[in-house]
LODRENDREN-223678 format. One record per residue (C-alpha): x, y, z; residue in one letter. Coordinates in steps of 0.25 Angstrom, whole numbers, plus 5000, padded with zeros to 4 digits. Layout:
N
[site [X, Y, Z], 'A']
...
This chain:
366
[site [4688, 4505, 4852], 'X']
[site [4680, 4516, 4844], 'X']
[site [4689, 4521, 4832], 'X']
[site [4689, 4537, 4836], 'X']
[site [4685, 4546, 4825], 'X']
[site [4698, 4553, 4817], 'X']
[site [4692, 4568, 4823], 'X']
[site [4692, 4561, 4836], 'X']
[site [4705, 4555, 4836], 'X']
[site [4710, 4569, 4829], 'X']
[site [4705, 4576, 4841], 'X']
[site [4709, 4568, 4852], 'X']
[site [4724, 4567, 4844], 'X']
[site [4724, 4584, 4844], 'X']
[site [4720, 4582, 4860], 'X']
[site [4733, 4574, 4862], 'X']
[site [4727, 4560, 4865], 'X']
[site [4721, 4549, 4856], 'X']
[site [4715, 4534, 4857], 'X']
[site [4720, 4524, 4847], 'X']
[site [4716, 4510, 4846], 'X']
[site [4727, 4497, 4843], 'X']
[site [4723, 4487, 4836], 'X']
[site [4721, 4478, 4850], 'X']
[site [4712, 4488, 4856], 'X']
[site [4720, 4495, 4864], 'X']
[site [4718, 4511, 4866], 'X']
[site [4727, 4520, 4869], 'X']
[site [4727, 4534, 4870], 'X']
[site [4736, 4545, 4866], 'X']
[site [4737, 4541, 4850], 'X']
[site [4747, 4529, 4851], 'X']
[site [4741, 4515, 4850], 'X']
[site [4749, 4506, 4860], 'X']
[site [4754, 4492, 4853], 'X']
[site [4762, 4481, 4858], 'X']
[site [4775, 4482, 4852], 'X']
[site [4780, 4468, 4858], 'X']
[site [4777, 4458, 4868], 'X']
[site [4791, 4453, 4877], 'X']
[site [4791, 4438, 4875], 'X']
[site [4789, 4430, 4886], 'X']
[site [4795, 4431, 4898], 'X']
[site [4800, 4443, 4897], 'X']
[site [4793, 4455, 4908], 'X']
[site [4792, 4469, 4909], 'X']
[site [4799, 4478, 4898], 'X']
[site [4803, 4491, 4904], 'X']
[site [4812, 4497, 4896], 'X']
[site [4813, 4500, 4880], 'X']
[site [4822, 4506, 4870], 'X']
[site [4823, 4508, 4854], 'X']
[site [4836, 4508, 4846], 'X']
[site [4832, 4517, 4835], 'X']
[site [4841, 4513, 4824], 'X']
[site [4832, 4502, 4823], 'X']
[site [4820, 4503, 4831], 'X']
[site [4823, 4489, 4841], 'X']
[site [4816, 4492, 4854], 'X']
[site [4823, 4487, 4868], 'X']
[site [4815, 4482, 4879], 'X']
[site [4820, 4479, 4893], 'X']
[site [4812, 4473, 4905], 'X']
[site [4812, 4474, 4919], 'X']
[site [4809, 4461, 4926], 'X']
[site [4810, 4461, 4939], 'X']
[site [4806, 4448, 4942], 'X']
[site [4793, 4443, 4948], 'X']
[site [4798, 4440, 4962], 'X']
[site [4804, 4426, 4962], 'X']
[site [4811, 4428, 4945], 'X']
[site [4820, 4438, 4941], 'X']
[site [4816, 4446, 4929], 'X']
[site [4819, 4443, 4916], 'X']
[site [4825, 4452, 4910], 'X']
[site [4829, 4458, 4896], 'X']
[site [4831, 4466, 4886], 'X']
[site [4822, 4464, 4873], 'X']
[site [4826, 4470, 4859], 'X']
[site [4814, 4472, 4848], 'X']
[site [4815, 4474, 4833], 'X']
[site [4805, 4487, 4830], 'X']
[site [4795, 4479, 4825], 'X']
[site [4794, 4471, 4838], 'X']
[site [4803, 4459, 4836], 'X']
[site [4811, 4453, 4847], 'X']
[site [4826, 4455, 4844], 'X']
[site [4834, 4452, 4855], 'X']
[site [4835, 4451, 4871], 'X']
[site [4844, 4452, 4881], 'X']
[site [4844, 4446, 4894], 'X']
[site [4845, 4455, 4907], 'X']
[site [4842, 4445, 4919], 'X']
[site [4835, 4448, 4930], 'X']
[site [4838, 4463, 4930], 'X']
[site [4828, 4472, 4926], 'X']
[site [4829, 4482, 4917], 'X']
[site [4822, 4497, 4916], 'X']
[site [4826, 4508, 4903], 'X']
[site [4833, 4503, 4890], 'X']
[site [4839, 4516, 4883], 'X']
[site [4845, 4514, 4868], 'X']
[site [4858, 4521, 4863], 'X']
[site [4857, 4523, 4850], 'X']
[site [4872, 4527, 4848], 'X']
[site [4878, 4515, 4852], 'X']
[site [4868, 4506, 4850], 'X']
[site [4865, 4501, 4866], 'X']
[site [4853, 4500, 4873], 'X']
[site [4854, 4503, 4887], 'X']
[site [4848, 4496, 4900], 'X']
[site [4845, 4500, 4914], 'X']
[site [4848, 4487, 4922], 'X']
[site [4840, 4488, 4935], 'X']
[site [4850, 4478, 4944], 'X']
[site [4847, 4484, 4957], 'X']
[site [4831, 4477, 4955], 'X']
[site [4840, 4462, 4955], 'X']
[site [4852, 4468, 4965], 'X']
[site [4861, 4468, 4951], 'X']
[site [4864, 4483, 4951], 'X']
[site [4857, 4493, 4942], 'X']
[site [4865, 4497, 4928], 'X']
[site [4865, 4503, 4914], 'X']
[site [4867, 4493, 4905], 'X']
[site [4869, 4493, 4888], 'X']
[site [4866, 4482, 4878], 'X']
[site [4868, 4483, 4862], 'X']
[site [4856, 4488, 4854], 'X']
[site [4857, 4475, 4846], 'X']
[site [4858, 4465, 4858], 'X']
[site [4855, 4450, 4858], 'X']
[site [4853, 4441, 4867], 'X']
[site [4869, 4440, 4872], 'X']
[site [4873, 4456, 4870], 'X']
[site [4881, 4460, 4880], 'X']
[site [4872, 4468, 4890], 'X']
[site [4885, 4481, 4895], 'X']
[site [4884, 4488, 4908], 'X']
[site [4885, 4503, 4908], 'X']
[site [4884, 4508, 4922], 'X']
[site [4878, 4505, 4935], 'X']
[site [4868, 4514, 4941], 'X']
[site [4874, 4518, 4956], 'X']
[site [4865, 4520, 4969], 'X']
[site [4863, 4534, 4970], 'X']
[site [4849, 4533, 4981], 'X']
[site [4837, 4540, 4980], 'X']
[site [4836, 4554, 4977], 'X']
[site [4833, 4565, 4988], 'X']
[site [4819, 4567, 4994], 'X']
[site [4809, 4572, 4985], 'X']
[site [4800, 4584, 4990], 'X']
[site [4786, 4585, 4984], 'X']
[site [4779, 4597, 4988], 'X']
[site [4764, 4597, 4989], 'X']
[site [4753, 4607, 4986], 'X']
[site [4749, 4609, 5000], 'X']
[site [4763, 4614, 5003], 'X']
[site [4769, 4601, 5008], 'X']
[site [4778, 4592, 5003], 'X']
[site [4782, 4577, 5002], 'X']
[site [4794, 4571, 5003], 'X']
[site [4798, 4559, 4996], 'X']
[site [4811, 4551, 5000], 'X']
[site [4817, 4541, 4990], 'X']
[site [4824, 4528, 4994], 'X']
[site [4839, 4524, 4990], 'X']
[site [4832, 4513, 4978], 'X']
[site [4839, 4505, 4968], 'X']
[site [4844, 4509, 4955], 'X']
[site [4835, 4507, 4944], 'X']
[site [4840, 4513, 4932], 'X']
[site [4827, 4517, 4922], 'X']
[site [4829, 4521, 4910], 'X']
[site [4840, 4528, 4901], 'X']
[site [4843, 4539, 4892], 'X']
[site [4854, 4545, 4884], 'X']
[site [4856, 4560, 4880], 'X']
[site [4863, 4563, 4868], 'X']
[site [4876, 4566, 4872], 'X']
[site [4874, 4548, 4875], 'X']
[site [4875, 4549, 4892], 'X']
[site [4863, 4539, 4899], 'X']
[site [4854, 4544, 4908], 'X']
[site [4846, 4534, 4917], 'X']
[site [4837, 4535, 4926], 'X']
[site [4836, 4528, 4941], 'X']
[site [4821, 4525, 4946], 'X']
[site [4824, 4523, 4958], 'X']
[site [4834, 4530, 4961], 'X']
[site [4829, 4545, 4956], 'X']
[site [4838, 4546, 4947], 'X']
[site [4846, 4548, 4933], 'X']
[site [4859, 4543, 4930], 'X']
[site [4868, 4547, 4919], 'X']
[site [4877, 4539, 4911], 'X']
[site [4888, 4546, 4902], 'X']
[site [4890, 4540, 4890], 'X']
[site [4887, 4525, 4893], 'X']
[site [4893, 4521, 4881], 'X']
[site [4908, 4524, 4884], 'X']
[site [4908, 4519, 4899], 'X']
[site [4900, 4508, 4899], 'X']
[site [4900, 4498, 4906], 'X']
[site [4905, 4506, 4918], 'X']
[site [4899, 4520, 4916], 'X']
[site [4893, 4529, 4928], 'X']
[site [4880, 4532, 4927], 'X']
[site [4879, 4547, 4937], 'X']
[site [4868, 4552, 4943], 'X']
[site [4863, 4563, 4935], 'X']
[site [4849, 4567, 4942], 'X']
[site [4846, 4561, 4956], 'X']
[site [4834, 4568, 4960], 'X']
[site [4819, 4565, 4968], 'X']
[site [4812, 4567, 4957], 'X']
[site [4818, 4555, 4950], 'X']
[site [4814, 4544, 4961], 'X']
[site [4800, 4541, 4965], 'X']
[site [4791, 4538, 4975], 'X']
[site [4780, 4533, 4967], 'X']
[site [4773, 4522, 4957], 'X']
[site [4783, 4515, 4950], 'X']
[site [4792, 4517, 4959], 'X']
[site [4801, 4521, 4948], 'X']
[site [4808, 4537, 4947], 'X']
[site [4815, 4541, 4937], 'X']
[site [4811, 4532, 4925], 'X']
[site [4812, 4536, 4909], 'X']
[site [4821, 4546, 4905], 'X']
[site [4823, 4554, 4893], 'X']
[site [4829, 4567, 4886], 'X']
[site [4822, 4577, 4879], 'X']
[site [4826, 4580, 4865], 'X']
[site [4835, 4590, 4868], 'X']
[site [4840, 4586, 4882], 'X']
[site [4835, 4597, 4890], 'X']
[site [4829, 4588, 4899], 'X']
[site [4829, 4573, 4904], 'X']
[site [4815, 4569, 4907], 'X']
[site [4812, 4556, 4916], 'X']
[site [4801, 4548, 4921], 'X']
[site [4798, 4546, 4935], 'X']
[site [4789, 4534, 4934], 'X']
[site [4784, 4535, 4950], 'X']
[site [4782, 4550, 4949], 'X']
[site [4774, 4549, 4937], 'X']
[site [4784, 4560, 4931], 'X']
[site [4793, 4564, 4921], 'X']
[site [4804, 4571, 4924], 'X']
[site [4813, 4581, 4919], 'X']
[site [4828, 4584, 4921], 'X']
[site [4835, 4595, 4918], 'X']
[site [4849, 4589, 4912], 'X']
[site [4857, 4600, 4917], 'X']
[site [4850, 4603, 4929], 'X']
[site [4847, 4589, 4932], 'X']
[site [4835, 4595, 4937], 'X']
[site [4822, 4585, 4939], 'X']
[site [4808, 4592, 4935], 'X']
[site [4793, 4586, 4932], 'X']
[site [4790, 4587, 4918], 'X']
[site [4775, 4579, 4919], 'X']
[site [4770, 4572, 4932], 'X']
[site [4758, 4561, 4931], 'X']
[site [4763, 4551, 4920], 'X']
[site [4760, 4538, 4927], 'X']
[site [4772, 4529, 4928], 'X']
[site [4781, 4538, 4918], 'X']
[site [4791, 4529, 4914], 'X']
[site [4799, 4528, 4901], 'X']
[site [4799, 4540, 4894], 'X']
[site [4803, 4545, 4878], 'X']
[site [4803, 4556, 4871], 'X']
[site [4796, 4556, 4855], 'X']
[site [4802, 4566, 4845], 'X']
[site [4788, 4576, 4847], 'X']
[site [4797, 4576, 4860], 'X']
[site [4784, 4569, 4867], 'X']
[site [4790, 4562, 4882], 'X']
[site [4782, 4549, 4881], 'X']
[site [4781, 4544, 4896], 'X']
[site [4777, 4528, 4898], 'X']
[site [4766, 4530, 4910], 'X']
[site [4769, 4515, 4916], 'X']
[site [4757, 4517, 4925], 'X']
[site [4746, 4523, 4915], 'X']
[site [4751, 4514, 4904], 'X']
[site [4753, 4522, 4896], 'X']
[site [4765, 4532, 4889], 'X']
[site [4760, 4547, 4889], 'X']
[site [4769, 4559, 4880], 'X']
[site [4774, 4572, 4886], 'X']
[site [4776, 4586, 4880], 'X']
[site [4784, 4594, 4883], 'X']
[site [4776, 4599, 4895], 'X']
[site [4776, 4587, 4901], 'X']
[site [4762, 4586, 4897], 'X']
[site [4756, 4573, 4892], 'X']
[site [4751, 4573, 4878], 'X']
[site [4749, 4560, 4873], 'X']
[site [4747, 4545, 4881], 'X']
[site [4748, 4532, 4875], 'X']
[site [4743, 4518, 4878], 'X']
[site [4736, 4512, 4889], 'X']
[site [4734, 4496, 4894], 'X']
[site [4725, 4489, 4888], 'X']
[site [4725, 4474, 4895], 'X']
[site [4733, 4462, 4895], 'X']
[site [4734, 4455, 4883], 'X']
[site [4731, 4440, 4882], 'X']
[site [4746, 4439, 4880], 'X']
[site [4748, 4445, 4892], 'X']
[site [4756, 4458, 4888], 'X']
[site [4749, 4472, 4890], 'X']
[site [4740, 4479, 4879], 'X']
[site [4745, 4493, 4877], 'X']
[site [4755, 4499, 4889], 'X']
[site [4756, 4492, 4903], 'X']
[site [4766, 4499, 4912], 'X']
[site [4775, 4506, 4900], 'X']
[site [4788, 4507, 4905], 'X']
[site [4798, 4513, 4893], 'X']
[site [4794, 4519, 4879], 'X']
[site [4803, 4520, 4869], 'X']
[site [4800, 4528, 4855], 'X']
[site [4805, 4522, 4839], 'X']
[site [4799, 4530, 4829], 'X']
[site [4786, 4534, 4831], 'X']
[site [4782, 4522, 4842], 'X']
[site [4784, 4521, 4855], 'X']
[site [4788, 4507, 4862], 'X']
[site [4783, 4506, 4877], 'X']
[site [4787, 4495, 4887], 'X']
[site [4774, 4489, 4897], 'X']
[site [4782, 4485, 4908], 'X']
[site [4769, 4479, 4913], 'X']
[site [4774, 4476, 4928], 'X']
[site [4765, 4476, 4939], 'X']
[site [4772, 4485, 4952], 'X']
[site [4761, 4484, 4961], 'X']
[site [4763, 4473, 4971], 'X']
[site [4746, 4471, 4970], 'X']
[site [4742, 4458, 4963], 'X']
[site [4732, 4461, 4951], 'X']
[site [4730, 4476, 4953], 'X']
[site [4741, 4478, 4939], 'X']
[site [4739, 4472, 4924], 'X']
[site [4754, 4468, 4924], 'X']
[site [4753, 4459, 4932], 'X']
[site [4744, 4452, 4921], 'X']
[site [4755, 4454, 4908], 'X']
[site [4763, 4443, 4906], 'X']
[site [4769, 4448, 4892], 'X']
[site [4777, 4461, 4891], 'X']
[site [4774, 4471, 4879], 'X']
[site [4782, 4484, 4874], 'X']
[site [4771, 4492, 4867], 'X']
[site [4774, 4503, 4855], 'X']
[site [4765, 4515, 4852], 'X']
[site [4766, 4526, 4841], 'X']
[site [4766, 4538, 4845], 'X']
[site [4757, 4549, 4841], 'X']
[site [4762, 4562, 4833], 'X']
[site [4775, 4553, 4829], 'X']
């Protein structure tokens, strides 16, 4: 690639979007360069979800191997030093797993255990930040059945409207997130919804996690069939915000309303989401391949990354199908769940990885 001249790049900086170049090759635009942060060793698929302990930078990494059809997934869950170093892993079986969350106070990083994909039930689950390979794995609470929210009406410009009907799905508990005062919030991609747990850390393992918004916006009809996805707060917790990954949405919920709003629309395959301390939302676009930052619009104002091949080692170069971002300083660490969902054969370039990555970018203006 042409090295861009400095004016160039100081206009295009001021203009909200930049190209930088790795040292592989890879472009990406936006002003972050994408690098591989590390590759899963062998055998081990699909990382989805990702979590950092802050204290000390280690960075969590579950996977969400469903199988291929005739073997049960595989899978685990992966602890990394900050500079990339395998520490430990934990076993989890043929049950896949989706959002990883960390709590920072009592030192626990917490699963969403997606039982109801191998007929095990779908449950909150906690390990110890400093796990091995024998840690006790506790329970915290069993996500209940609930069904499908009501029918969602979408009205159309020519006066009309649609009417979309949900099914009564599985639980699929997403991803996780704390408030302040240390109660969980999880979300339920399929069934529209987002539990809360009070205070996991004095009823576990039996705690209840309650309904806390139930609403269409939440489900999906649409590509990935996922609704409501990653889940965050806002710095002052006026607002939850979610992904809803079929939509290509984020959401917005009033706490004390418990009302459901569109804060931007046309982000494709918004998935994980975080907020940096500029109080940018950065939004994992699994489709696009790429992770793009809202203000506080909802407008986007910087994207970063793009797929740039399959490397002779089999792992993705740069972001294929990001799944969950995770911020530690001035970087962010992305998961490339590289999984192919179409039933075609050929038509997607997952089907060609056969080595997993979890890739780190630093973000501009940090």
């Amino acid at each position: 690639m042409k090295k861009l001249l400095p004016a160039v790049i100081s206009l295009l900086l001021l203009g909200g979007l930049a190209w930088a170049s790795d040292e592989d090759g890879s472009n990406n635009a936006g002003g972050g360069v994408v690098r591989n942060f590390v590759t899963l060793p062998d055998g081990v698929r699909l990382p989805e979800g990702i979590a950092a302990n802050p204290a000390n930078g280690d960075i969590y990494v579950g996977t969400f191997d469903t199988g291929d059809g005739v073997n049960p997934g595989k899978n685990k869950l992966l602890r990394y030093s900050r500079d990339g170093r395998l520490e430990a892993e934990r076993d989890f079986g043929a049950t896949p797993l989706l959002g990883l969350e960390f709590d920072r106070t009592h030192r626990k990083v917490y699963i969403t255990n997606v039982g109801d994909f191998v007929g095990t039930g779908s449950k909150i689950q906690r390990i110890a930040a400093d796990f091995n390979g024998t840690t006790a794995i506790e329970d915290v609470a069993v996500i209940p059945a609930i069904g499908a929210p009501i029918a969602r009406r979408v009205d159309n410009p020519d006066g009309s409207f649609d009417t979309i009907t949900f099914g009564d799905n599985a639980r699929v508990p997403n991803a996780l997130t704390f408030d302040r005062a240390g109660n969980l919030y999880v979300s339920d991609s399929f069934q529209g919804a987002i539990f809360r747990i009070a205070n996991p850390n004095a009823c576990a393992p039996s705690c209840v996690a309650q309904m806390w918004a139930h609403d269409p916006l939440l489900a999906t009809a649409g590509f990935p069939p996922f609704g409501a996805n990653g889940l965050v707060f806002n710095a002052d917790e006026s607002a939850l915000f979610i992904a809803n990954t079929g939509d290509d949405r984020i959401l917005k919920v009033d706490p004390a309303t418990k009302v459901v709003s569109v804060f931007a629309e046309s982000i494709n395959g918004a998935d994980g989401i975080v907020f940096d301390r500029l109080g940018r939302l950065w939004v994992a676009a699994n489709q696009n391949d790429e992770v793009v930052a809202l203000n506080a619009n909802g407008r986007v104002v910087a994207r970063l990354g793009s797929f740039e091949g399959i490397g002779r080692d089999g792992a993705p170069r740069g972001l294929l199908f990001p799944a969950s971002p995770v911020i530690v300083g001035d970087e962010m660490f992305i998961t490339n769940l590289a999984i192919a969902l179409t039933p075609a054969v050929g038509d997607e370039p997952e089907e060609d990885v056969t080595r997993w990555t979890v890739s780190r970018i630093k973000l501009p203006g940090l």
